[in-house]
Structures are given as C-alpha cells and as structure tokens.
N, C-alpha and C positions, 0 to 999 in steps of 0.2 A: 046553262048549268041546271042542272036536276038532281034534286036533294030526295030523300026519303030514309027510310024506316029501318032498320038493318035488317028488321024480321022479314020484309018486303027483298031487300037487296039479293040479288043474285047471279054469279059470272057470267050467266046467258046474257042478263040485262046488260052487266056492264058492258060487255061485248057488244049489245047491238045496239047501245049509244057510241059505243066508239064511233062504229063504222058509220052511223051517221054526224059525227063530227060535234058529237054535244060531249061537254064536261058531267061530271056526276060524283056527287059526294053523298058519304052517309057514314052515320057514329058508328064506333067499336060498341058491343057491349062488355060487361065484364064476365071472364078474367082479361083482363087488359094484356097484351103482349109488353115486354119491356123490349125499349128500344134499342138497335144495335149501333144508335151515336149517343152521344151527350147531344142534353136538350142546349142549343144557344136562344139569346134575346133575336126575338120579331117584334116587329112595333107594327102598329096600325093608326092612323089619326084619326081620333071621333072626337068632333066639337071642337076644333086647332088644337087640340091637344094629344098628344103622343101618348099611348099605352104601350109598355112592353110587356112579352111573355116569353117565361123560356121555353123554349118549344123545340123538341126534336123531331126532327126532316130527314124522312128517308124514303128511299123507294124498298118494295115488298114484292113478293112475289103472292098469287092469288093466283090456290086453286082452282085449275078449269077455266084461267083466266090467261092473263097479262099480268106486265108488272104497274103496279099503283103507288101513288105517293102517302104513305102515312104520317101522319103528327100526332104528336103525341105529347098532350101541356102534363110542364112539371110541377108540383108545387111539395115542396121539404124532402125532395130526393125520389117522389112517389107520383108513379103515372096516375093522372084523375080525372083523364079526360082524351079519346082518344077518335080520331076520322081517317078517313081512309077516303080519296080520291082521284080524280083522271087530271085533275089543272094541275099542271105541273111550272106556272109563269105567274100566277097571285104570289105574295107574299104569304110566311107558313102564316102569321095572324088572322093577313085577309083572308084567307081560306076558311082559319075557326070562327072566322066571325067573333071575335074575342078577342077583348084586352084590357090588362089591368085585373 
C-alpha cells in the first residue's frame, strides 16, 4: 500500500501502481464530494475493542483514470473526512485508519 499527499496524487500514478499490483490511498481535500450511498457502521478493533464509524463505500470513477473506491466519514449528517483508494478487500474503517 502507498499512501501520499493528494497535492502529490495523480491518475498517471494511480495507474502505474495498478499495474504493478500495489494498493494506494490518499485524502480528498475540500470541497468534499457528497456521497451517492448512505454512510453505514464499519468497525475496526484497536486495543480488543471495537470502534464504529459511519462511513460511506462507494466506487468512483477518476478522471484519466479507473474506477476507485471512496469513503467518506460521516459525522451529524456532514462529510468530514474523505479518501479515495485502489483496496477494495480492507474494511471501509481499515482503510481510514479510523475509529471512534
């Protein structure tokens, strides 16, 4: 997996981690997209204990690209936190690295 900067992030890139078989994530910035599901509960376990978050899971389409998987944490009806990557088999939490 390969994280970075979204200022850094670019379809070329995404594309030639595809093809060599690596995952890649990296934050939205704002204006945040609203997502076209409802966010449901992801849980993640840190410390034996269960975090939930609502988190909306969708695939996206990306220009110049492929399509990618977005999440997108809710909190009082409002997107506040938004990624966009190539694992489509973590859980939406594991992926934000976030819970709770």
């Amino acid at each position: 997996m390969v994280g970075f900067d979204r200022g850094v992030a670019h379809p070329r890139v995404f594309s030639a981690l595809r093809e060599r078989n690596l995952d890649w994530v990296t934050y939205c910035r704002a204006p945040l997209v609203v997502p076209a599901v409802a966010p449901r509960s992801s849980w993640i376990e840190v410390d034996g204990r269960r975090l939930l978050d609502p988190l909306a899971d969708e695939i996206v389409e990306i220009a110049g690209h492929r399509k990618a998987r977005q999440l997108s944490l809710d909190e009082h009806d409002k997107v506040v936190f938004q990624i966009l990557t190539s694992d489509t088999t973590t859980s939406a939490a594991g992926c934000c690295g976030h819970g709770g």
